[in-house]
KOLGU-734006 format. One record per residue (C-alpha): residue number from 1; residue in one letter; x, y, z. Coordinates in Angstrom, 1 decimal. Layout:
<keba NUM,A,<X,Y,Z>>;
...
% end
This chain:
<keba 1,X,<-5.4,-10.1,-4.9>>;
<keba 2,X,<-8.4,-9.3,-7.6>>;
<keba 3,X,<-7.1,-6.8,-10.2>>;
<keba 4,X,<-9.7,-4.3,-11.1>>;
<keba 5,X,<-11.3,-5.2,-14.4>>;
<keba 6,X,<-11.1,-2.1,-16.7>>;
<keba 7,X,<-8.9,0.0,-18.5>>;
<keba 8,X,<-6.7,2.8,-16.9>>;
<keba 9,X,<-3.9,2.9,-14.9>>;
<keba 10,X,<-3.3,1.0,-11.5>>;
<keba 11,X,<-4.3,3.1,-8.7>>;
<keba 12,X,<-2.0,3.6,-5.6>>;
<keba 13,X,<-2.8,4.8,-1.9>>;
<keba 14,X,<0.5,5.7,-0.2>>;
<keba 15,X,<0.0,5.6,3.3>>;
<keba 16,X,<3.2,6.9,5.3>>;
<keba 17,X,<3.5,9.5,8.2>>;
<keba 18,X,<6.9,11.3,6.7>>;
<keba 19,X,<5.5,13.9,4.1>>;
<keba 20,X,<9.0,13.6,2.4>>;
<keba 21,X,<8.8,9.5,2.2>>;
<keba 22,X,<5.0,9.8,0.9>>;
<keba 23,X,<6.5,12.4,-1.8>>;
<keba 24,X,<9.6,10.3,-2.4>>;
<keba 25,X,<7.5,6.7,-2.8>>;
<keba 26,X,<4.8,8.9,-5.3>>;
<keba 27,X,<7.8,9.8,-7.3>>;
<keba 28,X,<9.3,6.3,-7.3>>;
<keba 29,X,<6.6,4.4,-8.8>>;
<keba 30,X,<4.2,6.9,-10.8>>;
<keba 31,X,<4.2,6.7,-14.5>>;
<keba 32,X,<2.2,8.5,-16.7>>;
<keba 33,X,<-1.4,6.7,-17.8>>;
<keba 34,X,<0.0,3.3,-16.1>>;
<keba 35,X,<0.3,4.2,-12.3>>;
<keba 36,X,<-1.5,6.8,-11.1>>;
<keba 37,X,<-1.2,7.6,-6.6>>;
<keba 38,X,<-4.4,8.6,-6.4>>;
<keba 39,X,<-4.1,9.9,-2.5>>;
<keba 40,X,<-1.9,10.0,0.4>>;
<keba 41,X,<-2.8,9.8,4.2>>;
<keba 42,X,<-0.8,9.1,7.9>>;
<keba 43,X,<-3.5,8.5,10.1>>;
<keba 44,X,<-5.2,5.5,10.3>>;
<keba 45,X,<-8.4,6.8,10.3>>;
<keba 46,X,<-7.4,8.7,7.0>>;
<keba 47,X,<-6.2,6.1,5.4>>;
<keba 48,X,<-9.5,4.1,5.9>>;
<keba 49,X,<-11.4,6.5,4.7>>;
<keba 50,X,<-9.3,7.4,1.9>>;
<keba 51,X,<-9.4,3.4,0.9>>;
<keba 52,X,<-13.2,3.1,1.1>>;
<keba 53,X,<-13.7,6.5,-0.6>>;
<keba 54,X,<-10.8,6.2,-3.6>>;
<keba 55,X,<-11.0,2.6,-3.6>>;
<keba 56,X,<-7.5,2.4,-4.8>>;
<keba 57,X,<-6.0,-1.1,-5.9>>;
<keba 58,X,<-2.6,-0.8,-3.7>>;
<keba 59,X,<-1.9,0.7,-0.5>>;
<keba 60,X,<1.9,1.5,0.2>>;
<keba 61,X,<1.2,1.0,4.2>>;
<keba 62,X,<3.7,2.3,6.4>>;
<keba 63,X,<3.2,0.3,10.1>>;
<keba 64,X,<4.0,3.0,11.8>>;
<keba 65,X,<1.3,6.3,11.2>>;
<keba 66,X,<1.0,9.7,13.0>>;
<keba 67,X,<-2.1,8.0,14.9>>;
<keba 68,X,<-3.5,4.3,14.9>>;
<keba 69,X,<-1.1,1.7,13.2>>;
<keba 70,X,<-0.5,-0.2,9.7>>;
<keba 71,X,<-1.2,-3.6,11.6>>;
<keba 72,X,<-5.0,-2.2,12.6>>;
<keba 73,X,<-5.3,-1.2,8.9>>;
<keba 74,X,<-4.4,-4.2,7.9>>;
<keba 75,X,<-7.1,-6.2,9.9>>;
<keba 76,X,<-9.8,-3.5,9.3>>;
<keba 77,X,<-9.1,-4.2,5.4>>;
<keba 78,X,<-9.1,-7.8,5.7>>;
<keba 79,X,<-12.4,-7.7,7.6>>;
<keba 80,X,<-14.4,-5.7,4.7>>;
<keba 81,X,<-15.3,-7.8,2.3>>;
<keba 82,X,<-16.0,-4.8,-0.1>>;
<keba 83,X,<-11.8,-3.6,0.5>>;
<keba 84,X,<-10.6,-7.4,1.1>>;
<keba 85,X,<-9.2,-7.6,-2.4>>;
<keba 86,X,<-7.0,-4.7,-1.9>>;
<keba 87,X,<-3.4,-4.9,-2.4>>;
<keba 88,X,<-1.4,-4.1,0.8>>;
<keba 89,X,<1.7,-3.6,0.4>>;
<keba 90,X,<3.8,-2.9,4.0>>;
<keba 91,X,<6.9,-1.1,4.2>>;
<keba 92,X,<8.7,-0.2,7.3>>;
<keba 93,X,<12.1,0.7,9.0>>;
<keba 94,X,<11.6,-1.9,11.9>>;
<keba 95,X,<12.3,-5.2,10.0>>;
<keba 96,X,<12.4,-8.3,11.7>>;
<keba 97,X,<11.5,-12.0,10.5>>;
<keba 98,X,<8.4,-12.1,13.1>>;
<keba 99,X,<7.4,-8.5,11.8>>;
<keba 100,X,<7.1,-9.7,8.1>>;
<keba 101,X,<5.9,-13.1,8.9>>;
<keba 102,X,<3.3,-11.6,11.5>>;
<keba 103,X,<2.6,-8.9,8.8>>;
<keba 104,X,<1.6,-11.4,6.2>>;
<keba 105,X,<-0.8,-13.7,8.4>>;
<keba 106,X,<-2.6,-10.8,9.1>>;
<keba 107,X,<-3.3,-10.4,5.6>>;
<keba 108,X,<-0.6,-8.3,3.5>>;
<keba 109,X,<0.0,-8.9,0.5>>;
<keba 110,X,<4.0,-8.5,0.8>>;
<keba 111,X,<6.6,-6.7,3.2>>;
<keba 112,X,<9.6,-4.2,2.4>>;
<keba 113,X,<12.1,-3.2,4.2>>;
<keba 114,X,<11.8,0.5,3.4>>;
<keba 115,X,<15.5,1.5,3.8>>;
<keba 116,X,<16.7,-1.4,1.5>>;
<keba 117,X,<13.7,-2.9,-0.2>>;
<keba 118,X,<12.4,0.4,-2.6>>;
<keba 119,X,<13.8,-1.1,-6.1>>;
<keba 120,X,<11.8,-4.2,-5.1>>;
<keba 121,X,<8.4,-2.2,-3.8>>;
<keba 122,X,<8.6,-0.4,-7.3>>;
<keba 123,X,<8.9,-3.3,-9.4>>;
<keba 124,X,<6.3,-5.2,-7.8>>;
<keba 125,X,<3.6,-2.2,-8.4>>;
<keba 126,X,<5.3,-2.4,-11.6>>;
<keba 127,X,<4.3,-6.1,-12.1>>;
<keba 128,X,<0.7,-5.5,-10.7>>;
<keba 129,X,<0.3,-3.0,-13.0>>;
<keba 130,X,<1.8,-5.6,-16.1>>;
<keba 131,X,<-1.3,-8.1,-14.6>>;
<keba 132,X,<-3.9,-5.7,-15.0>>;
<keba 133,X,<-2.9,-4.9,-18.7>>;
% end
């Protein structure tokens, strides 16, 4: 992942279709003038257009979205090379070993288990963030 050169805090997409788990993930890993969510969406053609138009560093991406699906988001971010460097960062209730693994060669950037893995999602923003400093 390229970190974007600059001062000013690391700037996160949350991409979810459950209001209350975009809300909930905003809460867990904002901090003041060093992570800022910068927008949410639950489509996937929101959350493209939110990406090319806020150009955020990370994307939380849920996989599953009230229309399209975190895999096609994925691959359409993969295949700009103006949004490649991205961070995608997948979370999802349906975890399996072939979901990660098939997650991660199509190009994200790591995969949490969103019931289990939310300490682990916040500290790796929070390491991102630490990079960029």
């Amino acid at each position: 992942m390229a970190e974007r050169p600059g001062p000013g805090p690391l700037r996160v997409l949350i991409a979810d279709d459950s209001p209350p788990i975009a809300e909930m993930l905003t809460e867990l890993i904002s901090e003041q003038g060093r992570i800022e969510v910068v927008g949410t969406g639950d489509s996937e053609a929101g959350i493209m257009k939110a990406i090319r138009d806020l150009r955020p560093d990370v994307v939380v991406l849920d996989l599953q979205l009230a229309s399209g699906s975190g895999t096609d988001v994925i691959k359409a971010v993969r295949a700009d090379p103006a949004l490649a460097p991205t961070c995608l960062l997948v979370t999802s209730n349906h975890v399996s070993a072939p979901m990660r693994a098939g997650c991660i060669q199509l190009g994200a950037d790591q995969f949490y288990d969103k019931v289990k893995e939310l300490a682990a999602l916040a500290r790796k923003i929070g390491e991102i963030a630490d990079a960029r400093a």
